[in-house]
C-alpha positions in Angstrom: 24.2 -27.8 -64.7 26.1 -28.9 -61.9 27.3 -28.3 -58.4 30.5 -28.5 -57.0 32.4 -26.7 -53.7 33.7 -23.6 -54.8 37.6 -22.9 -55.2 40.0 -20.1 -54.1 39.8 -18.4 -57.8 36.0 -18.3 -57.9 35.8 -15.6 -55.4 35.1 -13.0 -57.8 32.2 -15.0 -60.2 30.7 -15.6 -56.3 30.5 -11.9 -55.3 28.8 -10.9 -58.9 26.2 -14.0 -58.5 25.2 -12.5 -55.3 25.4 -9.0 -56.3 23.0 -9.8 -59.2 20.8 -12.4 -57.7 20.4 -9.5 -54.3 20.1 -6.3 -56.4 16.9 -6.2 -56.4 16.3 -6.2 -52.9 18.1 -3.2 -51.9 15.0 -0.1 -53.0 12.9 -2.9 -50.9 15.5 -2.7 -47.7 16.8 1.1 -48.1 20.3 -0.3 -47.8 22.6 -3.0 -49.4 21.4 -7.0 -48.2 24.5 -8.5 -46.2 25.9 -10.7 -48.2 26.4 -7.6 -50.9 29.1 -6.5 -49.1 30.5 -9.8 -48.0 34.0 -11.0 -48.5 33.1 -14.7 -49.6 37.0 -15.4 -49.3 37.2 -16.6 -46.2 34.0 -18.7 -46.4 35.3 -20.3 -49.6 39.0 -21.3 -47.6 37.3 -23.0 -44.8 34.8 -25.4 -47.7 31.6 -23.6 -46.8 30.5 -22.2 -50.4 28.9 -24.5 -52.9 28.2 -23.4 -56.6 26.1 -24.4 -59.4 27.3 -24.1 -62.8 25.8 -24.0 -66.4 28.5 -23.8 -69.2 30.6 -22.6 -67.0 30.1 -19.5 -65.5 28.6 -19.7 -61.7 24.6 -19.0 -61.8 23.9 -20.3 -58.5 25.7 -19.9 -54.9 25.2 -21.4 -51.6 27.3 -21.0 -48.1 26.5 -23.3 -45.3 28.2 -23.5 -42.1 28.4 -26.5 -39.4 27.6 -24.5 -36.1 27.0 -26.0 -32.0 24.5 -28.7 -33.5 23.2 -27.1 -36.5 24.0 -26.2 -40.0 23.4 -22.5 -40.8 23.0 -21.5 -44.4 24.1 -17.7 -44.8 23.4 -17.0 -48.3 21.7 -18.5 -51.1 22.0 -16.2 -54.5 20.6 -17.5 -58.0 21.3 -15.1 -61.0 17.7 -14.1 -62.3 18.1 -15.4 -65.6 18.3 -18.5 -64.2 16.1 -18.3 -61.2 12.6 -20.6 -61.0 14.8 -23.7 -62.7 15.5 -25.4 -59.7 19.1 -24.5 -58.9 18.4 -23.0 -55.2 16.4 -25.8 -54.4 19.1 -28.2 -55.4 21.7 -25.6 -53.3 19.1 -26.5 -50.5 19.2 -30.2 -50.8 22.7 -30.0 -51.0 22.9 -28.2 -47.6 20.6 -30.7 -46.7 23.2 -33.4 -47.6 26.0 -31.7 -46.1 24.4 -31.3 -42.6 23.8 -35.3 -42.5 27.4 -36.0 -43.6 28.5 -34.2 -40.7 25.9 -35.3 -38.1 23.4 -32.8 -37.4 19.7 -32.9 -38.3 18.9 -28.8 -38.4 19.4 -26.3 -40.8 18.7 -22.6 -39.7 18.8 -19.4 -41.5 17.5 -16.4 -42.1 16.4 -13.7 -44.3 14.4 -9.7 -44.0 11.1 -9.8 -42.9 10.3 -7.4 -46.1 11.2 -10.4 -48.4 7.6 -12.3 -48.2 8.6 -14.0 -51.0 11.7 -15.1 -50.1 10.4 -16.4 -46.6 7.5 -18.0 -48.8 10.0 -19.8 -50.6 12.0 -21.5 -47.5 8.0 -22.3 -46.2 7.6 -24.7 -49.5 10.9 -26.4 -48.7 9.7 -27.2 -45.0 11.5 -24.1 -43.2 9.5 -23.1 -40.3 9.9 -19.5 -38.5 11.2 -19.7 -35.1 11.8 -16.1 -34.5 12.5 -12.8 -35.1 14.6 -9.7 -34.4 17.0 -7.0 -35.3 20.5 -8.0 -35.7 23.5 -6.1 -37.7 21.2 -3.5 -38.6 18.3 -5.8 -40.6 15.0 -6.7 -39.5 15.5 -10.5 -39.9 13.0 -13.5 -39.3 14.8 -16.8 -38.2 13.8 -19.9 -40.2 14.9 -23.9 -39.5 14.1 -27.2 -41.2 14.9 -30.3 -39.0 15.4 -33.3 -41.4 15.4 -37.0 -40.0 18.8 -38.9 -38.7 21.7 -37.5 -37.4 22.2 -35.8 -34.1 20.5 -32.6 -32.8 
């Protein structure tokens, strides 16, 4: 497997890695999970998506934006055939990378408060919660890691 940042013509591979990785969330939300119905295009133009690959085809996706002294990480999709091998941690280390290379020690994101597992999982990687509200419609909890060097 490896990663790489993703390119103009893997738009399409993107959307269906999310689509399959989220699918199961939606009976669990009553409604389609945000980045379902995202247009990854524009993310992928400015360098913000990164994918993993195995023979190929995109199993793993993650998009990661520099923002006013943090990095915020939008999305991160596995496909379930390949999901409890690693691959979103490494997404996750890679952010981690990408917010030193650009100067800023905090990563924030967020995901449904219904998702206990999903929040579970950011918890083992060092995430803390440091809030919670409605926004665009979702219940959401707010999650940040603050890694060592770099700038606030």
């Amino acid at each position: 497997m490896k990663t790489r940042i993703a390119l103009e013509q893997d738009w399409k591979a993107i959307e269906s890695c999310v689509a399959d990785a989220y699918r199961g969330h939606v009976s669990r939300l009553g409604k389609l999970p945000a980045s379902m119905g995202r247009d990854f295009r524009p993310a992928i133009e400015r360098g913000e998506v990164h994918v993993c690959e195995s023979k190929g085809a995109i199993v793993g996706v993650v998009v990661a934006a520099q923002r006013a002294g943090h990095l915020e990480v939008s999305s991160l999709a596995v496909r379930p055939g390949f999901q409890g091998r690693g691959i979103g941690t490494a997404l996750m280390k890679m952010a981690e990378v990408l917010a030193s290379s650009v100067g800023v020690r905090v990563i924030r994101l967020y995901t449904h408060v219904a998702l206990h597992e999903v929040i579970a999982y950011y918890e083992r990687l060092g995430y803390v919660q440091c809030g919670r509200k409605m926004e665009d419609g979702y219940d959401r909890v707010f999650l940040e890691k603050r890694l060592t060097g770099g700038t606030a």
